[in-house]
C-alpha positions, 0 to 999 in steps of 0.5 A: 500500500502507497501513500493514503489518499487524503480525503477532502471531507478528513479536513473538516474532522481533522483526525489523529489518523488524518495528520499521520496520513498528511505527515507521509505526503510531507515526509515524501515531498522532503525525500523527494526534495532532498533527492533532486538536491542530491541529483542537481549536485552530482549533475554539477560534478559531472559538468565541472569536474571531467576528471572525475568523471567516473566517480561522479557518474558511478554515483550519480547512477547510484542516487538514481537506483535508489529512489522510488517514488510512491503512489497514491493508491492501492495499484499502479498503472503500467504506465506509472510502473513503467515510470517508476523503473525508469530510474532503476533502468536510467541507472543500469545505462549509466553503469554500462557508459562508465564501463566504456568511460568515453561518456561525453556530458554536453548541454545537461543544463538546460534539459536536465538541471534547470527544469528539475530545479525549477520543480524543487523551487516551484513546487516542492517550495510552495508545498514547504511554504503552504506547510508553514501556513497550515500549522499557523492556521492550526494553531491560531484556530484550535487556539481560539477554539478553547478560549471560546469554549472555557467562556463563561455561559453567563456573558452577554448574548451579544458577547457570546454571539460576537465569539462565536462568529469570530471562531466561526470565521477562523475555521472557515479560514483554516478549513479553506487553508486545509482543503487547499493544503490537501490537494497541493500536496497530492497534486505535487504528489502525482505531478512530480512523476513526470516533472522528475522522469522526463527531464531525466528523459531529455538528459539522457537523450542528448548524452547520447546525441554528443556521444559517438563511441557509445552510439551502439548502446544509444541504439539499445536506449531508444526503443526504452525511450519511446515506450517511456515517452508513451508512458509518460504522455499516457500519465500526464493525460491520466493526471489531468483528468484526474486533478480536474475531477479532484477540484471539482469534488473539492469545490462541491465539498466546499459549498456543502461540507456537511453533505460530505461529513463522513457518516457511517450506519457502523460509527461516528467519529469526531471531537469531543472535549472530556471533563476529567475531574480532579481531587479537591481543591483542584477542581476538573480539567478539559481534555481534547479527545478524538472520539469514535462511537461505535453504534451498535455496540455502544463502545466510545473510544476516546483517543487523546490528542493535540495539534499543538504537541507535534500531533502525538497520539496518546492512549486509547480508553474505551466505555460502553455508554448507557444513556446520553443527556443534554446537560443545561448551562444551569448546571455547568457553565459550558455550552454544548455538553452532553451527560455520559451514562456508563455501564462498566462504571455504574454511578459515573457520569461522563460528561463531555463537550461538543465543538459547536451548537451543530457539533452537539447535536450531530453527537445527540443523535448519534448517540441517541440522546435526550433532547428536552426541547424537540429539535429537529437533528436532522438536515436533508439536502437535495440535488438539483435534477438535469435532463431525463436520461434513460436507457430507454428506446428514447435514449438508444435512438439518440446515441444511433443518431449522434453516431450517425452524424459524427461519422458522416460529418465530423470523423476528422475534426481534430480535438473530437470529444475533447473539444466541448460544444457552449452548455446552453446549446447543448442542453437545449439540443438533449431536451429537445432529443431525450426530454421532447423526444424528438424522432424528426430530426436527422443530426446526420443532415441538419446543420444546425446544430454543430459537431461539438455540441453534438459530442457534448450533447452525447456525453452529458446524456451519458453522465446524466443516466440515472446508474451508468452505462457499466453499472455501480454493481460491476464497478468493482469487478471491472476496475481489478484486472486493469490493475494487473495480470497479463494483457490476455488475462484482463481482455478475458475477464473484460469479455465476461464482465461485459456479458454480465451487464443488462442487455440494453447497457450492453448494446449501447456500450457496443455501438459506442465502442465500435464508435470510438474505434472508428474515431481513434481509427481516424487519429492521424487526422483527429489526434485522437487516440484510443489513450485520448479517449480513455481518459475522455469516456473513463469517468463518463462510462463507469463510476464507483457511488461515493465520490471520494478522492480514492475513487478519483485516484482509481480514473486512469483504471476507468480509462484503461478499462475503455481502451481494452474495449475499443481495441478489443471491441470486435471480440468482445461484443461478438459473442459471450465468452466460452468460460469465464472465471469463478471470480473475474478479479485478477491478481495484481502482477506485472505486465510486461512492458511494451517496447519499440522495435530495436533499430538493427542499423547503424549511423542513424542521425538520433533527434534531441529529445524534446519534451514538448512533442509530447502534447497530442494538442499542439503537434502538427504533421512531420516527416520525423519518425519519433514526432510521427509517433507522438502525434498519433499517440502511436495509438498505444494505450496501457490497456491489454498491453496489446499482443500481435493478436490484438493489432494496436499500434503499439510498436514491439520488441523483436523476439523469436517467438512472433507470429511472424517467425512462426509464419516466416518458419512454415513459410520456409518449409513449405518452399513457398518463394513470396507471400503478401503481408498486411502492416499492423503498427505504422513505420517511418524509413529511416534509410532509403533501403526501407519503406515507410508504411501507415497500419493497414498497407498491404505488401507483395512479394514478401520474402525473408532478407537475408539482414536478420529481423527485416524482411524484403516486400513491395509497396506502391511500386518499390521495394525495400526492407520492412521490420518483420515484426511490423507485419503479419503474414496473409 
């Protein structure tokens, strides 16, 4: 298990386990300060001090080995197991350059230096800065707090009035102060993945750019390189959806806290000050207790603990409770007590003190208590009701319509899906469909209304179902094998959780699939790539019932999920599977990571890596392979980690094992002199021998080469070489 997940509705409890849970994150943002410290020094050994070179860069690998970084969760993605080896594989390629000792180190500053000290002043330097703040706020809000609660009940109203809205005031500040507290550190959290790894990405590739004589393990570098960078690109996409979905929680959370308060049918938990009374003439004291009551049995644990003292925990004292009583001002000159009746210690009256007039009566009927004055305890809050989404023939006839003209009108549009259509149009243009029920009007020919409001449109009416389209139910069960197992394992137990859910959702989820794979079919032109919708359709097609940030943190799951099922869509919605497993969750395991072809030639010019290739927005048509590749997403996703099988773009490893030595060996034996091929993942000619091929070409004449891993074909009247593991025989 990795860092917690810090919940936004723990700040307004501020529990023991809350704090410990906040002094990990900061214990990992000072590792990981300090390592960037460490990494930034040793750059700087490697730069000024060439005649050392070896020593400084031995441990500079050596730092690099050491670090891993933590995750918030329960599972990793492969994409973020991928990120977090890389340090370990950066470190075996600097062992193997120092063994050569010709290392030339040459323009590091600027791809390597600047960018992770600005991280560590930017970054990890407001996140020290924001620590500060919350501690101030802590400790001038609990301040006040106890000031305001040892007041005298029989001060003036006015007086009583006028203290209780200044604490009021104060914990809104220092709530505010910890909602935002919480998500900087978990942004920082997530973000420092990529802000640490790719300028480490870019060292790399220009080291290897100025250095001539190790040219050989440059090559075995590269392919390492592009699948990192597919990684990379996958994991930022996944943050962004994922930090979007986290403030729009923390927004809904700060205009209603109490809605979010967490409330269990087993216990409730909060703080609660205990008179603890004393011998005369010394009176009776308060103490500051975290309290959990366990309802059904009627068990108060009361934990000691105060913010101001280093967070210290301190014992634990558990008593059953008979009766709870409000206790009047008449009797005690406190407000917001409460009278314990306890069984394990017959005669003794517990009395205790809530934080606020709200505070006592959330602790009343949790624990059943005697309310002389008939207070409602409860508040029922609604939400406000949109468009009358529902998986009705209504419903169906809409999806098929907006299908319908997206494909005719709009396949090509670069952004489809991403760029949204104005909120007024398309709710008039889903009441019009699904409210109205309106059957006379043919998206595919009407121009008024516009492709992205008819994506839009689309998508808000499949948020907007009352349960998703993949159910609460199958939640779960969905999300487990995208957490693991091999790419055959999890496309098995997709099939069959898809075979489980209601017929209508089933059909739906269908079209759309097939849909989206016509899309991402249509990337180079689009840039939409089944990664790009994934993230997009994650969150709008499965959804966990509570909204927390642990299900938030679970989004680059959802998206994994989609992308298995627009890649795999053919198989899975054909036919039920044959078998299925008695339960379809699926151990967490390594996949193997996908890999690049290793380029089996020498000489070839190496590009500088930059990182701003990477935006799938921004990136335009070019003839550089390595920009071709991002500009398509390769159409690589981490979804079932595709096998030949499977066709997805992702580019493989040469092994002995492929379809196509297979096919290459029956082909031998059989005598057969040429074959054709069809091209499964796209290629670019990095020499005039080889032909540059797009997914889907179609070659003639195919015959082996005798330069081992390639083979020899024809495409539109030339020939030339082709990667043997590019292609699958016809």
């Amino acid at each position: 298990m990795g860092l917690h997940p810090l919940e936004f509705s723990e700040c307004y409890l501020d529990s023991p386990g809350f704090r410990e849970k906040i002094k990990a994150h900061e214990a990992e943002l000072d590792k990981t300060n300090r390592f960037i410290k460490e990494l930034y020094k040793d750059g700087k050994n490697l730069i000024n001090a060439t005649k050392q070179l070896g020593m400084a860069q031995r441990k500079f690998a050596q730092c690099l080995g050491e670090f891993q970084f933590e995750y918030i969760g329960d599972a990793k993605t492969d994409d973020e197991r991928c990120i977090d080896e890389s340090l370990q594989e950066f470190s075996s390629f600097l062992k193997n350059l120092e063994d050569q000792r010709e290392l030339m180190m040459r323009n590091i500053t600027e791809t390597l230096m600047k960018p992770l000290e600005k991280f560590r002043k930017e970054q990890l330097g407001i996140a020290r800065a924001e620590r500060k703040k919350y501690e101030k706020e802590t400790e001038k809000y609990y301040s006040s707090l106890e000031k305001l609660l040892n007041m005298s009940a029989k001060k003036k109203e006015p007086q009583l009035q006028e203290a209780d809205i200044q604490v009021e005031t104060m914990r809104q500040h220092f709530q505010e102060e910890s909602l935002d507290y919480v998500c900087k550190l978990q942004e920082i959290q997530e973000r420092k993945k990529f802000e640490c790894v790719e300028p480490m990405l870019a060292f790399f590739q220009t080291v290897f750019t100025f250095y001539h004589q190790g040219f050989e393990l440059a090559k075995d570098f590269d392919h390492y390189k592009r699948a990192l960078q597919i990684n990379i690109q996958n994991t930022r996409s996944r943050f962004e959806g994922t930090r979007s979905e986290v403030y729009e929680l923390m927004k809904r959370i700060r205009e209603a806290p109490q809605d979010y308060r967490q409330t269990s049918p087993i216990s409730s938990e909060g703080y609660l000050y205990v008179q603890e009374k004393r011998p005369p003439p010394f009176g009776s004291s308060w103490v500051k207790r975290y309290c959990t009551f366990v309802k059904e049995q009627k068990i108060l644990h009361m934990v000691t603990f105060d913010h101001r003292s280093g967070g210290k925990i301190g014992e634990t004292e558990s008593v059953t409770l008979k009766s709870c009583v409000r206790k009047t001002t008449d009797t005690l000159d406190r407000r917001f007590c409460l009278d314990l009746d306890i069984t394990d210690r017959p005669g003794t009256v517990l009395t205790v003190q809530a934080l606020s007039e709200d505070d006592h009566k959330f602790w009343m009927q949790a624990m059943g208590g005697k309310e002389p004055i008939g207070h409602y305890l409860g508040r029922t809050y609604s939400k406000e009701r949109g468009i009358d989404a529902q998986l009705d023939d209504v419903g169906l006839c809409f999806v098929k319509n907006s299908i319908s003209a997206i494909e005719t009108r709009g396949i090509s549009d670069q952004g489809l899906y991403r760029v949204v259509g104005v909120s007024s149009k398309v709710q008039k243009l889903l009441s019009l469909m699904i409210d109205e029920k309106s059957t006379e009007v043919d998206l595919s020919t009407c121009e008024d209304w516009d492709i992205k409001t008819i994506t839009s449109a689309l998508k808000l009416y499949l948020r907007s179902l009352p349960e998703p389209l993949m159910t609460y139910g199958l939640y779960k069960e969905f999300i487990s094998p995208a957490k693991g197992g091999s790419p055959e394992s999890r496309i098995q137990a997709i099939h069959c959780l898809v075979h489980k859910l209601p017929e209508r959702n089933r059909q739906v989820l269908g079209l759309l699939m097939k849909h989206l794979a016509n899309v991402a079919a249509h990337s180079k032109q689009n840039l939409m790539t089944v990664a790009n919708l994934g993230v997009v359709f994650g969150p709008t097609l499965m959804r966990p019932q509570e909204e927390t940030v642990a299900a938030i943190m679970d989004l680059k799951f959802q998206n994994i999920v989609v992308e298995i099922l627009i890649e795999q869509h053919q198989k899975i919605f054909a036919d039920a599977p044959e078998s299925c497993p008695l339960s379809s969750a699926v151990p967490v395991l390594s996949a193997p990571t996908r890999q690049s072809k290793k380029l089996s030639r020498q000489n070839r010019p190496l590009a500088v890596y930059n990182p701003q290739s990477l935006d799938i927005q921004t990136v335009g048509d070019c003839s550089n392979s390595a920009t071709d590749e991002t500009s398509m997403g390769s159409n690589e996703s981490v979804s079932s980690q595709s096998s030949t099988a499977s066709a997805s773009e992702t580019s493989p490893e040469k092994t002995d094992h492929s379809p196509v030595s297979s096919s290459l060996s029956s082909w031998s034996n059989s005598g057969v002199t040429s074959r054709k091929a069809k091209a499964v993942y796209p290629c670019e000619a990095e020499h005039d021998s080889e032909l540059s091929f797009q997914v889907g070409a179609i070659f003639n004449a195919v015959t082996p080469s005798r330069e081992p891993g390639w083979l020899e074909g024809e495409l539109e009247g030339k020939r030339g070489l082709i990667p043997e593991n590019y292609v699958e025989m016809l």
